[in-house]
PARO-543422 format. One record per atom (N, C-alpha, C): residue in three letters; x, y, z. Coordinates in steps of 0.001 Angstrom, whole numbers, padded with zeros to 6 digits, always signed. Layout:
N
alaXYZ;...
END
This chain:
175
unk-001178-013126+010925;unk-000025-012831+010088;unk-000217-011469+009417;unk+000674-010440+009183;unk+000804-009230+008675;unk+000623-009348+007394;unk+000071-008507+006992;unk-000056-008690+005273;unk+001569-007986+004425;unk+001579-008671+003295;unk+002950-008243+002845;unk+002909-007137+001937;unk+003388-005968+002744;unk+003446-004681+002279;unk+004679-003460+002522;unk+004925-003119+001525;unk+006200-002376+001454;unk+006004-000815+001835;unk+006199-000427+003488;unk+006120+001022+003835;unk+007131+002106+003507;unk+006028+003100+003294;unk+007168+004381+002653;unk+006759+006010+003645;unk+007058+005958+004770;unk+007271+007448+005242;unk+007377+008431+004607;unk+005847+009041+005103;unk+006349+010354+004514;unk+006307+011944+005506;unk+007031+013373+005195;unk+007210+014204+006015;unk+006171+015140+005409;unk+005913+015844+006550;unk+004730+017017+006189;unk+003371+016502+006257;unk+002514+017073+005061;unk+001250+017080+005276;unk+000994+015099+004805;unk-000338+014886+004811;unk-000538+013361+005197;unk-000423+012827+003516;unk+000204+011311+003493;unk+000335+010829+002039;unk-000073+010779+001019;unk-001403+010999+001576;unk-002303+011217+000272;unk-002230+012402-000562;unk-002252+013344+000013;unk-001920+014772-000509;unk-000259+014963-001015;unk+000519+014335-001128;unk+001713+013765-001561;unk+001609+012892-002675;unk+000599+012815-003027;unk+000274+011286-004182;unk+000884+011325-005186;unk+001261+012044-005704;unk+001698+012410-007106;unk+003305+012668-006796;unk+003641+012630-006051;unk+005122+012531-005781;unk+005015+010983-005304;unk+004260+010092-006061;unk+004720+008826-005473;unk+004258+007683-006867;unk+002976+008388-007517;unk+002907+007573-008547;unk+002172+008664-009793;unk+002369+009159-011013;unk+002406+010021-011834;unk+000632+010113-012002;unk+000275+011373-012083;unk-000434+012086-012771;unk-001474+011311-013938;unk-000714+010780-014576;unk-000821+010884-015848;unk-001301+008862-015652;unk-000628+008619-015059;unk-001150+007267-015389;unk-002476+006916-014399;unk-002056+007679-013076;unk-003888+007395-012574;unk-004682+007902-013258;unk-004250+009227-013995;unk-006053+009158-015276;unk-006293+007619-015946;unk-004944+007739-016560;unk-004776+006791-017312;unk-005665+005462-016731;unk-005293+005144-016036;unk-005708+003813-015045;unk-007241+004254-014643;unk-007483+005795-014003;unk-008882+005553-013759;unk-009543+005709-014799;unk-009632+006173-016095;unk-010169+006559-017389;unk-010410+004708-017518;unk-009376+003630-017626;unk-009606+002723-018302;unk-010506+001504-017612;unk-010622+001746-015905;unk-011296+001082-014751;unk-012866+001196-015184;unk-012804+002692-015051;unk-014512+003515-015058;unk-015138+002612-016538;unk-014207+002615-017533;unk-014557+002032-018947;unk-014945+000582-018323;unk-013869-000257-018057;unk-014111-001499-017890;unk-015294-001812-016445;unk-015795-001356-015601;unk-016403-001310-014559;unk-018377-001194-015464;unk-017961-000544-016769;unk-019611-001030-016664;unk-019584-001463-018724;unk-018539-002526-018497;unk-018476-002779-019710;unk-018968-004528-019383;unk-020174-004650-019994;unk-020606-006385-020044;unk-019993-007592-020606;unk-018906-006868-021277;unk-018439-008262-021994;unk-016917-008468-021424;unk-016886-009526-020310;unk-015901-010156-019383;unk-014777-010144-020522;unk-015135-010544-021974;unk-013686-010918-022785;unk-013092-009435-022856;unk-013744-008517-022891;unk-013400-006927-023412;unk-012765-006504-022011;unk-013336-006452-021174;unk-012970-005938-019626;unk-011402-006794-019525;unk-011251-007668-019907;unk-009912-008637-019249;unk-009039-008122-020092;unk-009379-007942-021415;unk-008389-007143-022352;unk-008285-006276-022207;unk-008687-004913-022136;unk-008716-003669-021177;unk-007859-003812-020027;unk-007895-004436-018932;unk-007308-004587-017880;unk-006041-005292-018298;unk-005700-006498-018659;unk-004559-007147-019231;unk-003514-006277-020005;unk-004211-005437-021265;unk-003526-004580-022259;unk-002869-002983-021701;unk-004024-002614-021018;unk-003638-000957-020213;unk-003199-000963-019146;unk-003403-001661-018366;unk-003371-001789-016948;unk-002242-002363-016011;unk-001792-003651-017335;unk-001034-004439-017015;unk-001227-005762-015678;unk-002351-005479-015470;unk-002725-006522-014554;unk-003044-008189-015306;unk-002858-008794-014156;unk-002744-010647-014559;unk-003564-011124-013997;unk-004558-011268-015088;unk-006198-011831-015334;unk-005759-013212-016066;unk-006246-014438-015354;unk-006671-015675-015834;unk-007191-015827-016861;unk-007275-017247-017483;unk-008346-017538-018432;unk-009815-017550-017429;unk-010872-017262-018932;unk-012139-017208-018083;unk-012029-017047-016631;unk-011713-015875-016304;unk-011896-014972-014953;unk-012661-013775-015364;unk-014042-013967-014345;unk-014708-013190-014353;unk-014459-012004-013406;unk-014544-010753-013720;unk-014271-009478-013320;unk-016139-008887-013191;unk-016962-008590-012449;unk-018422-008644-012162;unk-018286-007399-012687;unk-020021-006680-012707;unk-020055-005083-013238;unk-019451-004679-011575;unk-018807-003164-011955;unk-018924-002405-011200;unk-017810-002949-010056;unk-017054-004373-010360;unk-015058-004227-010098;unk-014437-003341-010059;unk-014173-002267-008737;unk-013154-001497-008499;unk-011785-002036-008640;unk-010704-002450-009177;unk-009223-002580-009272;unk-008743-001033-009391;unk-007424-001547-008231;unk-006506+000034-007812;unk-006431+000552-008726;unk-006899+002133-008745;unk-006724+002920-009518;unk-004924+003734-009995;unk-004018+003196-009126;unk-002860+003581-009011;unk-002108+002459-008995;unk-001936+001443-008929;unk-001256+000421-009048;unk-001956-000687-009493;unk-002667-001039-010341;unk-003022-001856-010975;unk-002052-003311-011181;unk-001164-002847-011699;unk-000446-004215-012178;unk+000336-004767-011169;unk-000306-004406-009488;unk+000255-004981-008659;unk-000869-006026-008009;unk-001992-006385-009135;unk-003154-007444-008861;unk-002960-008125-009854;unk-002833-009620-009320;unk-002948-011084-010871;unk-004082-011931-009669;unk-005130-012274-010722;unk-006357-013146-010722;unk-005888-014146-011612;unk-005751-015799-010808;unk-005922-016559-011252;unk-007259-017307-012380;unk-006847-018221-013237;unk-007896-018886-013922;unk-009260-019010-013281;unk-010202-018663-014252;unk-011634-019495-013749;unk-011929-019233-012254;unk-011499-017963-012022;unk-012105-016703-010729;unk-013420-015764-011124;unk-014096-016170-009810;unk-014712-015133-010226;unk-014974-013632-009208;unk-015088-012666-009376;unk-015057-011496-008516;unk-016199-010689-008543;unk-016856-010791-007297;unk-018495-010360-007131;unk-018676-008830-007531;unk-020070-008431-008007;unk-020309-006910-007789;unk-019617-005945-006949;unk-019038-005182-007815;unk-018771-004300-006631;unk-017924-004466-005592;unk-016873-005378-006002;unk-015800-005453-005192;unk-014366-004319-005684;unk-014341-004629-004066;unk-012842-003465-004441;unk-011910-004122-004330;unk-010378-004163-005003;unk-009005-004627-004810;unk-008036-003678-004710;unk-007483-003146-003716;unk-006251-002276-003595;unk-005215-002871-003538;unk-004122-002184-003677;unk-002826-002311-003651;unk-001723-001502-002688;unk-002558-000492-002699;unk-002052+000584-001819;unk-003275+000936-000663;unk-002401+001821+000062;unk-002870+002709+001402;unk-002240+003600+001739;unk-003371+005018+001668;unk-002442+005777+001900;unk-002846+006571+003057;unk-002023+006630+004178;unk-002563+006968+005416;unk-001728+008273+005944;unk-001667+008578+007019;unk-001076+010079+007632;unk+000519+010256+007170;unk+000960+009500+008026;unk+002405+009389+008405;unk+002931+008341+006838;unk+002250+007712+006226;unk+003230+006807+005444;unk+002170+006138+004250;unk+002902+005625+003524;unk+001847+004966+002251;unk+002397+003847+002120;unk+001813+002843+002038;unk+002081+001197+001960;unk+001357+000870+000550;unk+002550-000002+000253;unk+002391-000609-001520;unk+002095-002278-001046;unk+001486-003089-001764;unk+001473-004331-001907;unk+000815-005387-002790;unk+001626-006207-003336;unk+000771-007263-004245;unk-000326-008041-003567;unk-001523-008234-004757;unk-002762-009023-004290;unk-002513-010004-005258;unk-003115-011550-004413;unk-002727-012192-005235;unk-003827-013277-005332;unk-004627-013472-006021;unk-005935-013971-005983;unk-005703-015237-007177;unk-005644-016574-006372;unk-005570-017676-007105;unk-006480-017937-007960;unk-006687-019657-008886;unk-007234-020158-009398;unk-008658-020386-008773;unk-009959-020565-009506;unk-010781-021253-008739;unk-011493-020246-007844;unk-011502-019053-007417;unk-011989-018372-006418;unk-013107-018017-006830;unk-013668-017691-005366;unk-015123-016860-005409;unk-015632-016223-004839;unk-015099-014615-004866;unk-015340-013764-004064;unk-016118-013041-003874;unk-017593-012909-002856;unk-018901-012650-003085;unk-018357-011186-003283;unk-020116-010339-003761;unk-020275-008897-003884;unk-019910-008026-002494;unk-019523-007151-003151;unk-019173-005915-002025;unk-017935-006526-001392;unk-017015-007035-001143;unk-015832-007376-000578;unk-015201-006150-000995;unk-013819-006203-000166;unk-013193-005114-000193;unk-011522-005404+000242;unk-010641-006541-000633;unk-009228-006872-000674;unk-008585-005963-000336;unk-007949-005960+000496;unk-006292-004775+000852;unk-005272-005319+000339;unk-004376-004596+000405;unk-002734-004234+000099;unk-002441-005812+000368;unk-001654-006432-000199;unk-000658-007593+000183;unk-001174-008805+000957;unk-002243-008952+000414;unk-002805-010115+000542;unk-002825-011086-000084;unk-002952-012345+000097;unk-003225-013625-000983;unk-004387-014418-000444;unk-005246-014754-001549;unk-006438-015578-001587;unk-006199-017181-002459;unk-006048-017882-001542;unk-005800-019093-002212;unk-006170-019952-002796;unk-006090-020739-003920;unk-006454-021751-004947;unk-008106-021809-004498;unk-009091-022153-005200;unk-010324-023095-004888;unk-010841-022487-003276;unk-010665-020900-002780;unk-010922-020051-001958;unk-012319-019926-002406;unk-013262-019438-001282;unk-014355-018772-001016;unk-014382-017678-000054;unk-014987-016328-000866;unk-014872-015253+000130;unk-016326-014959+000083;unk-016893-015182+001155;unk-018373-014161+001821;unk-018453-012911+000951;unk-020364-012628+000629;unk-020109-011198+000337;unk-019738-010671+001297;unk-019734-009060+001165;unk-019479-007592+002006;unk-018211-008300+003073;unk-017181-009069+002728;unk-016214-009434+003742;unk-015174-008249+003186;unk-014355-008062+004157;unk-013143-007215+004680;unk-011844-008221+004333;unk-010893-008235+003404;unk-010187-009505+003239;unk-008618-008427+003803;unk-008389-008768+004828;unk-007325-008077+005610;unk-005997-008871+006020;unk-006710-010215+006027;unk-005211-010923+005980;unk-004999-012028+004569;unk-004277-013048+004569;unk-004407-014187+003617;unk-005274-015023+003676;unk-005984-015462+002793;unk-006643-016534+002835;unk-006774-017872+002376;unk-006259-018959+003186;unk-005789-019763+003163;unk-006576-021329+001682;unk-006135-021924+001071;unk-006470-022835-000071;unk-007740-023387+000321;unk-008565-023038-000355;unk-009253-024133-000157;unk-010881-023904+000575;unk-010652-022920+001789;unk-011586-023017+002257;unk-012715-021861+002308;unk-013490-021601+002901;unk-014709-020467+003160;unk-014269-019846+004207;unk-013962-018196+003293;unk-013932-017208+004801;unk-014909-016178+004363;unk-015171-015625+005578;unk-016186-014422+005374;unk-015828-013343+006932;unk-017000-012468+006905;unk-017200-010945+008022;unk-015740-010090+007742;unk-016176-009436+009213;unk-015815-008014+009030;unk-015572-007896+010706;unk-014298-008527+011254;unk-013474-008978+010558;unk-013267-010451+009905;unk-012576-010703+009060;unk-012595-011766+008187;unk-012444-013081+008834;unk-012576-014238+009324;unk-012405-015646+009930;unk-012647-016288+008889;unk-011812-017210+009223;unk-012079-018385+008236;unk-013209-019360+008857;unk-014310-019686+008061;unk-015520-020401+008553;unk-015288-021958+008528;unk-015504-022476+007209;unk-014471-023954+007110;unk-012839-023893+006529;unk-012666-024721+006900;unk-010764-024810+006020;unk-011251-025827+005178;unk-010320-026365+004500;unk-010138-026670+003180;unk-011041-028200+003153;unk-010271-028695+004352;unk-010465-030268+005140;unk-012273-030263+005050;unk-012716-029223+005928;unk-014407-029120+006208;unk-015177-029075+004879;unk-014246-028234+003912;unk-015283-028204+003054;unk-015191-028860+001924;unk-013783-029666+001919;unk-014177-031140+001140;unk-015250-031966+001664;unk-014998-032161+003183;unk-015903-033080+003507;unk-017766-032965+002962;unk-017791-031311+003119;unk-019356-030809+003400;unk-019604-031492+001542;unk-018598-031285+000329;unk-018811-031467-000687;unk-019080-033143-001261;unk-018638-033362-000222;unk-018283-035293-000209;unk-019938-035409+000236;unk-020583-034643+000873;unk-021771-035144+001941;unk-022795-034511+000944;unk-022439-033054+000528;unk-023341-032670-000695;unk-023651-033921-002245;unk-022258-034040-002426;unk-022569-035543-003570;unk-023222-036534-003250;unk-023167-037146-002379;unk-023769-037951-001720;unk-025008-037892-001786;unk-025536-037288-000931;unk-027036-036917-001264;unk-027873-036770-002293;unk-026517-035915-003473;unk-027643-035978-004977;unk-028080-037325-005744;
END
């Protein structure tokens, strides 16, 4: 399935070098001035307020944001993290892409319950669903479906939702 993202053509030289005819100056300082702050700030309550207050992004209760959380430096408030998430070292979340011919916008949408190892790297218009598990260093390129464990590069889903109730039913068990 295509990820859900809104394309914008552009003429001449490649989109990126166009950037500022697409989102202001002034607020990617803005936005990267307040990232760089929150990226090596230790206290999860301060970082969510930072991000929530400047940013405009939609951070959960107790959602953890790890050190060193890249969130789009240009579209920020096109990422909401559900409750009681947590987001590994050093992960990145975009919103955008900006490539030769065109720049693509899209919401990320990262449910309740998640757990997205270190180094991952979310694109444009994706959704990660409820009680999700993401592998570190995974590539999250399409949606990821409720429930279950995905991971690599490229991304597969390892168990679905079904497998890894069961594996949790077999983990209780045992203790």
């Amino acid at each position: 399935m295509a990820r859900k993202t809104e394309r914008y053509r552009v003429k001449g030289s490649n989109s990126l070098w166009q950037l500022y005819k697409t989102v202001s100056f002034f607020k990617v300082m803005k936005c990267f001035t307040i990232i760089q702050i929150g990226r090596f700030t230790p206290s999860l309550r301060v970082k969510n307020w930072l991000y929530r207050t400047f940013l405009k992004m939609k951070i959960g209760k107790q959602t953890s944001l790890a050190l060193m959380v890249m969130p789009d430096t240009m579209f920020p408030e096109r990422i909401s993290v559900g409750d009681n998430t947590v987001i590994g070292f050093n992960t990145t979340i975009l919103a955008h892409e900006y490539l030769i011919d065109e720049y693509r916008l899209g919401d990320v949408k990262i449910g309740k319950d998640v757990m997205v190892g270190a180094n991952s790297t979310i694109l444009p218009g994706v959704t990660i669903g409820d009680g999700a598990i993401v592998s570190a260093m995974t590539l999250v390129h399409k949606d990821v479906p409720a429930g279950c464990l995905a991971g690599g590069n490229p991304m597969q889903v390892i168990y679905t939702k079904e497998q890894m109730d069961k594996r949790r039913e077999q983990d209780t068990f045992l203790q």
